[in-house]
N, C-alpha and C positions, 0 to 999 in steps of 0.2 A: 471096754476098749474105746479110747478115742483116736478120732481123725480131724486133724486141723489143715483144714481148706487152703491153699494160696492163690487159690483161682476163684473166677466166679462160680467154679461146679467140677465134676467128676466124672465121667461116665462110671457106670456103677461095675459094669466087669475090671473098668481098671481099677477100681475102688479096692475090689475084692482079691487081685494080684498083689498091687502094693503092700496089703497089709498082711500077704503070704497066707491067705488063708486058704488059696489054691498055688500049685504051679505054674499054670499055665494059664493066657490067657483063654484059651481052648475051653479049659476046665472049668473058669467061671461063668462061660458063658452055658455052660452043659450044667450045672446047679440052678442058675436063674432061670433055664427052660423047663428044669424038674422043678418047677414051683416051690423052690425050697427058701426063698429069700423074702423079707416081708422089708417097707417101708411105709413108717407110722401106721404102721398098725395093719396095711391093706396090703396084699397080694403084688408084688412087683414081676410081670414077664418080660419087661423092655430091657433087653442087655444092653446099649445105650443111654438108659436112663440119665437123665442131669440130675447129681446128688449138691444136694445145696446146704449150706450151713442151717443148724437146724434142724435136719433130717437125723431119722433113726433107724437104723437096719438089721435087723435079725437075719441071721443067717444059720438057721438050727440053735442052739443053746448060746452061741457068740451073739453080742448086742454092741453095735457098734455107733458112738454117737458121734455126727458130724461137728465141730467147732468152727 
């Protein structure tokens, strides 16, 4: 799956709204505090994260690259 930027960044719970992969913004942020989200490769718990072109998100079996 891709994701193409129009900003300088994303926060990463809205990241994970947009591309429907939760409901709610509630929901994304209760997956990111279950440790279940990786970027490049390391452990992401910041549910405000800035997702930057470049970046790569696993979220369970979903890989999500940023463009």
């Amino acid at each position: 799956m891709t994701y193409t930027l129009t900003d300088e960044f994303i926060e990463l719970y809205k990241l994970l709204k947009i591309l429907d992969l939760v409901d709610t913004g509630g929901q994304a942020k209760m997956i990111i505090e279950q440790e279940h989200v990786t970027r490049n490769g390391e452990l992401e718990t910041r549910k405000r994260a800035k997702i930057r072109k470049g970046d790569q998100i696993h979220v369970g079996d979903i890989v999500i690259n940023v463009n």
